[in-house]
C-alpha positions in Angstrom: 84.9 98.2 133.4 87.8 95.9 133.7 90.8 96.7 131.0 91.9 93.5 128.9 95.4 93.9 129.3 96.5 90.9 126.7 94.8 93.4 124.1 96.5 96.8 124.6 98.2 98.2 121.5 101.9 97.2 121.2 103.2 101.1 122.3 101.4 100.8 125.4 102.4 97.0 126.1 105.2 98.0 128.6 102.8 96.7 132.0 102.9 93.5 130.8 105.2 92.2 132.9 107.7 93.9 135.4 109.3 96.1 133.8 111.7 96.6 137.4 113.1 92.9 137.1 117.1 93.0 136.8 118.0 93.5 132.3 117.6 90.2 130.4 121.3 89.0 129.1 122.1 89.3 126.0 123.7 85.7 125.2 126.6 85.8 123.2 127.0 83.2 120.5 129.8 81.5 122.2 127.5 80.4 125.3 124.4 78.9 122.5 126.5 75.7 121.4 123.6 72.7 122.0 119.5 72.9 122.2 120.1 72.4 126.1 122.1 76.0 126.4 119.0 77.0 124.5 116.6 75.6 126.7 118.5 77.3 129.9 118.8 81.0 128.2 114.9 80.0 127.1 113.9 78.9 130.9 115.5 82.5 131.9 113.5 84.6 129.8 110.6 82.7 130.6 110.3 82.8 134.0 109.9 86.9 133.5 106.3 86.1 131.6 105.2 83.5 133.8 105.0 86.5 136.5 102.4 88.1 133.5 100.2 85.6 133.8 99.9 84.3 137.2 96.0 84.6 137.6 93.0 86.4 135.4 94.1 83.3 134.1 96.8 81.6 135.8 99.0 80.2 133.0 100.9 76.5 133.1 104.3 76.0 132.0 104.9 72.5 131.1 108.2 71.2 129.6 108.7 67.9 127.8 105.2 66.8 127.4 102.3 65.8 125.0 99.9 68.3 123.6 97.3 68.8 125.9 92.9 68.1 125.3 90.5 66.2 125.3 90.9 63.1 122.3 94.6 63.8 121.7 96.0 60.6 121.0 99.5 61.3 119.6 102.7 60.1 121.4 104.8 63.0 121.0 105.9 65.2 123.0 106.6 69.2 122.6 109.4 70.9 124.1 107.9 73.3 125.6 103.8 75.2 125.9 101.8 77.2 128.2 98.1 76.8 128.5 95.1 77.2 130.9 92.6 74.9 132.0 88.8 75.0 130.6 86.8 73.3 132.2 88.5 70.2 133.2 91.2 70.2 130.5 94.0 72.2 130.0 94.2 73.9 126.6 97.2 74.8 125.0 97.7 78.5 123.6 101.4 78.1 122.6 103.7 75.7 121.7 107.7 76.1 120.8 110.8 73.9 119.7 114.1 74.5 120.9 116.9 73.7 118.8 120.6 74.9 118.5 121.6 77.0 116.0 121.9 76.2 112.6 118.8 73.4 113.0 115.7 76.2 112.0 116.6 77.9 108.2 114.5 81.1 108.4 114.5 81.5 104.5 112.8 77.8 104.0 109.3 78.1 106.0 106.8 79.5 104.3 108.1 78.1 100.9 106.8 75.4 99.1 110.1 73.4 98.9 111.4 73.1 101.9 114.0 70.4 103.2 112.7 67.4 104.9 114.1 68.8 107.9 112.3 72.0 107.9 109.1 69.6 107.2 110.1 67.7 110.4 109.9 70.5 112.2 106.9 72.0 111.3 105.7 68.9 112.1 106.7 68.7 116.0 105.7 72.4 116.3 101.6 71.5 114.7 101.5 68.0 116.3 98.7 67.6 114.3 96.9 67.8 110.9 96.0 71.7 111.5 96.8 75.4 110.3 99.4 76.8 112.2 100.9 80.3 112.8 104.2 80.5 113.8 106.9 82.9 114.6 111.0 82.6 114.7 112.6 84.3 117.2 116.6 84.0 117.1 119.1 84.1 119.7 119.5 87.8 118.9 116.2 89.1 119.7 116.9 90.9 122.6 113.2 91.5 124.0 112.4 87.7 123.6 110.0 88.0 126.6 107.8 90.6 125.0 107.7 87.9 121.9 106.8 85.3 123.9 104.3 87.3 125.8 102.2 88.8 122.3 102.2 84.9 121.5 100.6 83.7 124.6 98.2 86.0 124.8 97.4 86.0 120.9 97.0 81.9 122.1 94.5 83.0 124.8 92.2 85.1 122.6 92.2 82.0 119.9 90.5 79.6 123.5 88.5 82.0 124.0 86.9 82.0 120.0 86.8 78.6 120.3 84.2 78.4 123.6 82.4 81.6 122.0 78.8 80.9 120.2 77.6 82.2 117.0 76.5 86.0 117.6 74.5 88.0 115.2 74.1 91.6 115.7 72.3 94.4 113.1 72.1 91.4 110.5 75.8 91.0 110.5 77.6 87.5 112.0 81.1 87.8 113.6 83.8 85.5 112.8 87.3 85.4 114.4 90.5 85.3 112.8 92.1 81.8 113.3 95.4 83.5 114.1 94.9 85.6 117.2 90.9 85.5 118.2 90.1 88.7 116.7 86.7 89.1 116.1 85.6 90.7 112.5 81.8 91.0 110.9 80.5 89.1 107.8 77.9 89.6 105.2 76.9 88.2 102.4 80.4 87.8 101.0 81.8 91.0 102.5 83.9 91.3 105.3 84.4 94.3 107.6 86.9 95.2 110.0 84.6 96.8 112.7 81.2 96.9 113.1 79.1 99.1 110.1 76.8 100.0 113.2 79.0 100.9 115.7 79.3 98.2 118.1 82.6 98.1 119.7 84.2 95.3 121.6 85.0 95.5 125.8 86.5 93.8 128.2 84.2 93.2 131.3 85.1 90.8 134.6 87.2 88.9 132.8 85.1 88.6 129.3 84.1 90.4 126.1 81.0 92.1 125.7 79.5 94.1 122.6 78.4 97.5 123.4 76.3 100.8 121.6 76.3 103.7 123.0 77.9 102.7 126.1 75.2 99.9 127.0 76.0 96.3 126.9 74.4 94.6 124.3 75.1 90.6 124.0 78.1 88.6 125.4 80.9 87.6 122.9 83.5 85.5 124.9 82.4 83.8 128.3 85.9 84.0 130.8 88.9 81.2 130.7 90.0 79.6 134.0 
């Protein structure tokens, strides 16, 4: 049995990526004046994650580009995503906007009247008429890498929802949380965390299977390129 290592708890998460790679600096705010000393201390921490993800799948890092799929017809462009390929397109798992400081007001997202720039903004990081999960991390956040890591592979679970078919085990169907692919059971009207028969979820040559008693049972997610 293969171990999913995008799904390990958070205490255990240190493997990730390599650990033995010289400290990440910590940038003071004298060196952050403009959104292109934010994309160079940004490019710095993410070339440690890239190493993460260099096959099982391999991950693209494109900078300056359209969102990525198949019937995408807008003409904007994020500033930054990773994704993987399925199939013939690549699919995006995360997308970010770099801006100096000052330009993201933490206090205003989530609220119902935000400024029209905080609207703008939301708007370049959706790209599209969708719901959206998104996290802030500030110039302070001194294990950005390991942020930027939970994101990608909280991305990569969502792909692989979205190519899995319906499944219905013991009378209950599983669903997955929109957020970050995890898989939960529904029936009529109730929703449970885990499986009321025991089925538990593992990670097999690269895709998910449901077991009982330690014998596969039925495919839940095929693998990503």
């Amino acid at each position: 049995m293969g171990r999913d290592m995008l799904s390990v708890d958070h205490a255990n998460d240190t493997s990730r990526y390599n650990r033995s790679l010289p400290a990440l600096p910590s940038p003071e705010p004298s060196e952050v004046y403009n959104e292109g000393d934010v994309r160079r201390i940004f490019a710095y921490f993410a070339s440690f994650v890239e190493q993460a993800f260099s096959s099982s799948p391999k991950l693209w890092h494109r900078w300056e580009a359209g969102p990525p799929g198949l019937g995408v017809t807008t003409s904007e462009t994020i500033d930054t995503w990773w994704g993987v390929y399925m199939g013939q397109y690549q699919s995006c798992a995360v997308i970010g906007e770099l801006k100096r400081p000052g330009v993201i007001d933490t206090e205003e997202w989530g609220i119902v009247d935000a400024s029209a720039d905080t609207i703008q903004l939301g708007k370049e990081i959706r790209m599209a008429d969708c719901v959206a999960d998104c996290f802030i991390v500030g110039k302070q956040a001194l294990d950005m890498p390991y942020w930027i890591d939970r994101l990608i592979a909280e991305g990569l679970e969502r792909l692989r929802a979205e190519v899995a078919g319906p499944i219905l085990l013991g009378g209950y169907d599983r669903v997955f949380r929109y957020y970050d692919g995890k898989p939960y059971w529904f029936r009529q009207g109730v929703t449970y965390w885990g499986h009321p028969h025991g089925y538990k979820r593992r990670f097999v040559d690269k895709e998910w299977w449901w077991y009982l008693d330690n014998i596969a049972q039925k495919l839940d997610t095929p693998a990503i390129s």
